[in-house]
C-alpha positions in Angstrom: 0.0 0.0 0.0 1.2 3.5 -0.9 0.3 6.1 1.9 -0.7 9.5 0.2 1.8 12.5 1.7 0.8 15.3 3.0 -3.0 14.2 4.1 -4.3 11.6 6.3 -5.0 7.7 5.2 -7.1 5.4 6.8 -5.9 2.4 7.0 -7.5 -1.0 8.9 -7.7 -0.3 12.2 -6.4 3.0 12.4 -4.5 6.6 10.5 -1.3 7.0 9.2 -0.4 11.0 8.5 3.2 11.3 5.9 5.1 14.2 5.4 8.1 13.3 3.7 9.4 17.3 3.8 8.0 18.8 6.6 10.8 20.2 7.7 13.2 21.6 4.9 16.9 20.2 4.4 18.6 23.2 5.1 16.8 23.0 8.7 17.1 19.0 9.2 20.8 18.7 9.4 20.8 21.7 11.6 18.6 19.8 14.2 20.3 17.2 13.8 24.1 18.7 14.5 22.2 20.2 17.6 20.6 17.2 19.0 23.1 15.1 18.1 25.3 17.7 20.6 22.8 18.0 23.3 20.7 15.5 24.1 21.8 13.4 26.7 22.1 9.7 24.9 22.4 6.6 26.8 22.8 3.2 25.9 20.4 0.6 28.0 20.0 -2.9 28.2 17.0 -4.3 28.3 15.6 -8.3 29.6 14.9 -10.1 26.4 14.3 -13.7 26.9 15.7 -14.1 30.5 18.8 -12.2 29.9 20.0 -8.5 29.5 21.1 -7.3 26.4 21.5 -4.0 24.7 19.3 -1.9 22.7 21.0 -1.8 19.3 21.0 2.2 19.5 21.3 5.1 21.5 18.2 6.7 23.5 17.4 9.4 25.4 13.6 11.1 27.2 13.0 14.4 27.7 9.1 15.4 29.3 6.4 15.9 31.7 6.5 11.6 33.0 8.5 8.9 33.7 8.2 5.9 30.8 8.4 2.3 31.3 8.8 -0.7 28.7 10.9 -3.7 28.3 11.4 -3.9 32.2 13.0 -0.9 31.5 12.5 2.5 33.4 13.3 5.7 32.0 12.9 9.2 34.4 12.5 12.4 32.2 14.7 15.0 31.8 13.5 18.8 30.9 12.5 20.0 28.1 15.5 21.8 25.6 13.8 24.6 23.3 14.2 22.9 20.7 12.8 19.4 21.8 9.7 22.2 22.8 9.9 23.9 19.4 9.4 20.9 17.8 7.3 19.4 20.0 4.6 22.4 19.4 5.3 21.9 15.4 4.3 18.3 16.0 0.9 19.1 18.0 -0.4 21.4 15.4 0.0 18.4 12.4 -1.8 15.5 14.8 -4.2 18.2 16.2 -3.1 16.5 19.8 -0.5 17.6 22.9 2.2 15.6 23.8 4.0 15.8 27.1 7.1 13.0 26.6 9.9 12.6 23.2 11.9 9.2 22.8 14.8 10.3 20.9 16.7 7.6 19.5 20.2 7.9 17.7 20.9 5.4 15.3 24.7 5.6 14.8 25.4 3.0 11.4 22.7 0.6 9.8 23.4 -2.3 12.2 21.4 -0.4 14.4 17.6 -1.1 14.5 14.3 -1.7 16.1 12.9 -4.6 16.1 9.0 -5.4 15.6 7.0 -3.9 18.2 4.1 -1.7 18.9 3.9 1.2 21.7 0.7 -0.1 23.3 2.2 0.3 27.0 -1.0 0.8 29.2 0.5 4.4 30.3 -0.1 5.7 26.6 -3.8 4.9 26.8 -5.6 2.7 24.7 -5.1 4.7 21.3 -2.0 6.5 21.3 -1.0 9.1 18.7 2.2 9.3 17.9 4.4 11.4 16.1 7.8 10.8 14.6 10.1 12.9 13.5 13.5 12.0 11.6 16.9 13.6 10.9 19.7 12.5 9.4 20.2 10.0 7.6 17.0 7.7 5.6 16.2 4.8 7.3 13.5 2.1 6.1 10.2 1.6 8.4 8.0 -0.9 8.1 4.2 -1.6 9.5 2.6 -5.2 9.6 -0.8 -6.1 10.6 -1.1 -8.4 13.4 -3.7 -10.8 12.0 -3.8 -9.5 7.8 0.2 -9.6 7.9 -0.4 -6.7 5.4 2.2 -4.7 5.0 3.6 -0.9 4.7 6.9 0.4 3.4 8.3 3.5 3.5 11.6 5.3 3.2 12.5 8.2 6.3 13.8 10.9 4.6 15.6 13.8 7.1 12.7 16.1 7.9 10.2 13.5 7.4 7.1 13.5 9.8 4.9 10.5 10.4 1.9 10.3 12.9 0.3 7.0 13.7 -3.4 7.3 15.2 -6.3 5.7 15.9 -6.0 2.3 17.0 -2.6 1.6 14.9 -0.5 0.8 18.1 -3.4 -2.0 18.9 -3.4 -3.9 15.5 -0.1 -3.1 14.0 3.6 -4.1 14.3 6.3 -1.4 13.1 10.0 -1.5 12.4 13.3 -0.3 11.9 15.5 -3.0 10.5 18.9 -3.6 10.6 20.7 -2.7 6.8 24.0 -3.8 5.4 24.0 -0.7 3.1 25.9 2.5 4.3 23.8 5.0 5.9 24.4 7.9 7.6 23.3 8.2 11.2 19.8 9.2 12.1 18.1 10.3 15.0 14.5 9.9 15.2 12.1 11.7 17.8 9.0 10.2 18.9 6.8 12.3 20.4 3.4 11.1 22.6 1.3 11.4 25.6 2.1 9.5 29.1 -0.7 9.1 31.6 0.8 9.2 35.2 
């Protein structure tokens, strides 16, 4: 399935919003220089099949709320402006506030995410989320829990996707691991946590 940019599409069980430029070039790699500089990125480990191992990138939260996942606890630290700035640039494209940002720097393309959803019960029971990327393109995939359909799309720098409705409930999504060169790319996802 091809997602139409720059409006909404409904797809099962829920709404995918793509902006492949909403945030000029010129502007992008600025960002990125600065978050790249400032944000306070940590590498965890997480328990994975009775053993800790480590997240295949680097992370780091910034908001209003603890988050939790993966046995893994992660205490906020404040806002920057620009997490803020971009934060208010995200509310106005979903129409919704958020009070929390992941940021996750992925250094070469051996690092990744593996198939999950963000369906912990803090988010609420349909979470909108919106993610924004800088840097270099990475690939992100959705599946379907029971269809197994499938959606593929390229992350350019400056790229905005929101997922909505009750995406996080019925879908799986990914960034995979790549053996082709790519530059590093840090990725912001920004959401509401219910304390």
């Amino acid at each position: 399935m091809n997602l139409v940019e720059g409006r909404w599409n409904y797809v099962p069980n829920g709404a995918l919003l793509w902006v492949p430029d909403f945030i000029d070039l010129f502007e992008s790699q600025s960002i990125f220089d600065e978050l790249q500089q400032v944000l306070k990125w940590r590498e965890d480990k997480i328990m994975m099949f009775g053993k800790w191992v480590s997240i295949p990138r680097l992370q780091a939260w910034y908001g209003d709320a603890s988050y939790q996942y993966s046995n893994l606890t992660l205490e906020p630290l404040p806002w920057t402006p620009q997490l803020e700035e971009l934060r208010k640039r995200c509310e106005q494209a979903a129409n919704t506030s958020f009070n929390s940002v992941l940021a996750n720097l992925y250094r070469t393309g051996q690092d990744s995410n593996g198939w999950h959803s963000d369906n912990e019960p803090e988010l609420g029971p349909s979470p909108v989320i919106a993610s924004l990327s800088f840097g270099g393109t990475r690939r992100f995939a959705l599946k379907h829990r029971q269809t197994k359909q499938k959606i593929t799309l390229d992350l350019p720098s400056g790229s905005l996707l929101i997922m909505a409705g009750d995406i996080q409930r019925h879908w799986l999504h990914t960034v995979p691991k790549t053996t082709r060169h790519v530059e590093p790319r840090i990725n912001l996802t920004y959401r509401y946590v219910y304390s």
